[in-house]
N, C-alpha and C positions, 0 to 999 in steps of 0.2 A: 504493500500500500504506500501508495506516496506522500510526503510530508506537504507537497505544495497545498497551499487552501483553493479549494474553489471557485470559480469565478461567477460573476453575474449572478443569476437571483439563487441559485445555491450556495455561491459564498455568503451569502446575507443571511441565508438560514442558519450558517454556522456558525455568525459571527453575533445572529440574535440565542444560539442557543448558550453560545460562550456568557453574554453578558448573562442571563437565567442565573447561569451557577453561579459565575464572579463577581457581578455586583448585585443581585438580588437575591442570592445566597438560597436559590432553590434546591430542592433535595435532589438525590442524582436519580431517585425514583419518579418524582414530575421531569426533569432534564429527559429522562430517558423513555416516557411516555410522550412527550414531547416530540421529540426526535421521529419516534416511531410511527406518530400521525402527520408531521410535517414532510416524511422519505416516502408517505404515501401519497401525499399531496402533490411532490415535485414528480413523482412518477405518472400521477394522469395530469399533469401539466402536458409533461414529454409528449403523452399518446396522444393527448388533446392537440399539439402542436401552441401553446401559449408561451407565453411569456407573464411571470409571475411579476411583474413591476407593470403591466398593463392590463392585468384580468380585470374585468368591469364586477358589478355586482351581480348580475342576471349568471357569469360564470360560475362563481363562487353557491348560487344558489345552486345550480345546477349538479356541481359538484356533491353539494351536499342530499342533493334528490337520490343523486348515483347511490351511492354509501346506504341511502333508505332504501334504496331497489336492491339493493345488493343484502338487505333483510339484517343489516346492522342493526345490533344493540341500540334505542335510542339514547341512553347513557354515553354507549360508544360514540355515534352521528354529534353526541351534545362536544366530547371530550375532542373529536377532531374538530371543531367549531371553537371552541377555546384556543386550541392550541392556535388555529390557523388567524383569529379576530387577537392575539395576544401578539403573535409576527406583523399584523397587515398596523397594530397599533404604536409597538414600537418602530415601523418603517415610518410611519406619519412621525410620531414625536421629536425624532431621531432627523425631520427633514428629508430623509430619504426618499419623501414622497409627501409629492404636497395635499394628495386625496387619499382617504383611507376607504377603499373599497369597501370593506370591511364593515364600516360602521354603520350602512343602512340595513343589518341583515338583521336578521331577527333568531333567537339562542331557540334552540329546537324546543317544542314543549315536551315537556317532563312530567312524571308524578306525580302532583304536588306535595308537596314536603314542608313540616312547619317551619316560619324562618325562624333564626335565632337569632334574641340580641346578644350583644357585647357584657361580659363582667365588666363592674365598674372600675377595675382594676388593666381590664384591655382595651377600655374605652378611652382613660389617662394617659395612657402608654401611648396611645395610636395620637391623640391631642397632643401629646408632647412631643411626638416623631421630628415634626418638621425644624430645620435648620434656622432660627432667628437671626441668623447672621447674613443670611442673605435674602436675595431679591425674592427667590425660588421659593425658600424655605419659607420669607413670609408671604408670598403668595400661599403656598400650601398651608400654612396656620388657616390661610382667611378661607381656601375651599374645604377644609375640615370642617371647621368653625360655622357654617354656614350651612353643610351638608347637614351635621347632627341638628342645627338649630333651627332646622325648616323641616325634615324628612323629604326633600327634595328628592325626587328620581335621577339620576345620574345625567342624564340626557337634559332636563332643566336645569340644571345646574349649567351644565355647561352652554348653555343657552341664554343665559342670563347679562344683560345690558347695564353699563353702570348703573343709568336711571333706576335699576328694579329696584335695588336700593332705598329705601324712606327712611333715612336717620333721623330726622324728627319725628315719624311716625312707628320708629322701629319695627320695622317690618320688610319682608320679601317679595316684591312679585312674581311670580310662578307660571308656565304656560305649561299646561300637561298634554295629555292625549288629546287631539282634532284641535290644538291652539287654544283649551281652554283655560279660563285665569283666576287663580285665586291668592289671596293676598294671606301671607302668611306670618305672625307677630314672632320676630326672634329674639332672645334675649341679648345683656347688653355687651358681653363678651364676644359674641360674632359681630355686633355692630362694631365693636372696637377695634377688633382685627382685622375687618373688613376695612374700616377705615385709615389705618396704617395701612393697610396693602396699596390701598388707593394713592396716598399721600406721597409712599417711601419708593414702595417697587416697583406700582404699573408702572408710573413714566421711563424708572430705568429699565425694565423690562421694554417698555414699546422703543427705547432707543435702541435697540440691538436689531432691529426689524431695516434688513441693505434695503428692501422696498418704499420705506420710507412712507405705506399706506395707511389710512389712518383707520382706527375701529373703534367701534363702542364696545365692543365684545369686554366682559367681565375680566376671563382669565388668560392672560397671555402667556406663551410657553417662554424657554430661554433664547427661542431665536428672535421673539419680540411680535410672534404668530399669534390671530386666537386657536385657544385650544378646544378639540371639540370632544365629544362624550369617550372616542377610544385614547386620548393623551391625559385627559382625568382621571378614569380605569387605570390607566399605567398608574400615573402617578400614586394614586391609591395604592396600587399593589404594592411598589418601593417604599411607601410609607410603614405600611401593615409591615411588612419583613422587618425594617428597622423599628419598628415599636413589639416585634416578636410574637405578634400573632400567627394563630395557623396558617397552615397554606391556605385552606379551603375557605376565607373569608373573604367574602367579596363587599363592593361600596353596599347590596343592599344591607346589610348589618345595622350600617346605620341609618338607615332607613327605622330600620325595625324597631332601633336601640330607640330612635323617636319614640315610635309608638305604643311601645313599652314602658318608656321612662311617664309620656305624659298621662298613661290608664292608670301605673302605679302611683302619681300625683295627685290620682282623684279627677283626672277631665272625663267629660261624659265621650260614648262612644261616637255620637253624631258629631262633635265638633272635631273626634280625631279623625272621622272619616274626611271632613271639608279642608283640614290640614294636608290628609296624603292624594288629599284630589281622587277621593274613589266615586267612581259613578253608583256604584250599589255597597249601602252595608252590611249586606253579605261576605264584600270583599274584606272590608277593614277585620270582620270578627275574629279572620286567622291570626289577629294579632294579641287577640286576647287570649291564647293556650296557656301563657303564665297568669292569667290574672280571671279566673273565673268569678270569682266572687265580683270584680267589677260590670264583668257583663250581667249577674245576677239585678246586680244595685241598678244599672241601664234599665232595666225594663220595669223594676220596679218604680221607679220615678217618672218616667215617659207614656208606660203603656196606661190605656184607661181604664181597662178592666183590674189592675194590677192590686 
């Protein structure tokens, strides 16, 4: 076997599987599950005749149709979907690609499974991850900081315009699913790091941008780009490692941790539903599997027969 590295969109697999281990300090059992769905990947590349730095998205669907026709595990179809949306978002982040195919795809559906929050003690750790010394780091304090304090879906998050911001109203604007909007009150810890981010870092973050374009966009990456849903996920990831969470913790956690935190503070279930932007309360109630007694008190206080 030869020592030379790969070229072209194989050396890129290599060199995103290298960063996994080296700087994101993943197990060599995700590296090596990794690997395994990505050497799949670049082989119906080959057969396909593509080129992995211009697959469109309608591709990458397709691909993953293959894989279902081919009577894959949906676990399995979900885990080569990770690996391949975890490469297409490090080539975004990383500039290697100014469009992340990748990110209009939608993660296979799955069984559902209850989510889990954060211990208060993995909740700290992950809030204290980011680097205060710099531009990056206090960016990521303020999309932490903001994530936990709204229950924001990842995808509004990164969506987000300075304006949504109300520092005198303390509060979030929000656009969820079909651009709907709701206004969501944060406490004053995210407004604070939001506003030091604004102050300190956007500008020197938007100075790094050779384009010299201007945006309103919230969160800007290090090359002075806005960043969208798949460079937030990164970022998230490289947080969670450095604060020594599990692998398998993804941004919804805290999502969750929201909705968690605000059932066990005593909020009724209806206003957490208008929080996480759910069109049915059916949806929000998977959030109460730790707190039954609060859904108990819900209906006893709402319902009329009750």
């Amino acid at each position: 076997m030869s020592d030379k590295a790969p070229e072209g969109f194989p050396g890129l697999v290599e060199a995103f599987l290298a960063h996994c281990e080296r700087v994101l300090g993943e197990s060599p059992r995700t590296v090596s599950s990794y690997r395994s769905h990505l050497d799949a990947y670049l082989r119906w590349l080959e057969r396909c005749g593509l080129d992995g730095m211009r697959v469109s998205v309608r591709d990458l669907r397709r691909y993953l149709a293959e894989l279902r026709a081919a009577r894959y595990a949906p676990r399995t179809v979900a885990a080569h979907f990770s690996a391949i949306r975890s490469l297409y978002g490090w080539l975004s982040e990383t500039d290697r690609l100014t469009s992340d195919p990748a990110a209009a795809l939608s993660a296979p559906k799955l069984p559902r499974s209850l989510p889990r929050a954060l211990a208060r003690e993995q909740l700290d750790a992950l809030l204290g991850a980011p680097d205060l010394g710099t531009p990056g780091g206090i960016r990521d304090a303020a999309m932490l900081e903001l994530f936990y304090a709204s229950g924001a879906r990842i995808s509004e998050l990164a969506g987000l315009v300075c304006t949504d911001i109300d520092f005198s109203q303390g509060a979030v604007t929000l656009f969820g699913k079909g651009s709907k909007e709701r206004i969501v009150p944060v406490h004053r810890r995210a407004l604070a790091s939001a506003k030091r981010y604004l102050e300190e870092a956007r500008p020197e973050l938007l100075a790094h941008n050779r384009d010299g374009a201007a945006t309103d966009r919230l969160f800007i990456s290090g090359r002075g780009r806005p960043m969208d849903a798949s460079s937030l996920r990164y970022r998230f990831k490289v947080l969670s490692r450095t604060a020594g969470l599990p692998a398998d913790v993804s941004p919804h956690a805290l999502r969750h941790t929201f909705a968690t935190d605000l059932l066990e503070g005593g909020a009724d279930l209806r206003s957490v539903q208008e929080m996480l932007g759910h069109a049915s309360l059916q949806t929000t109630q998977v959030y109460t599997h730790v707190t039954p007694e609060r859904l108990k008190t819900a209906v006893r206080l709402s319902h009329p027969r009750a």
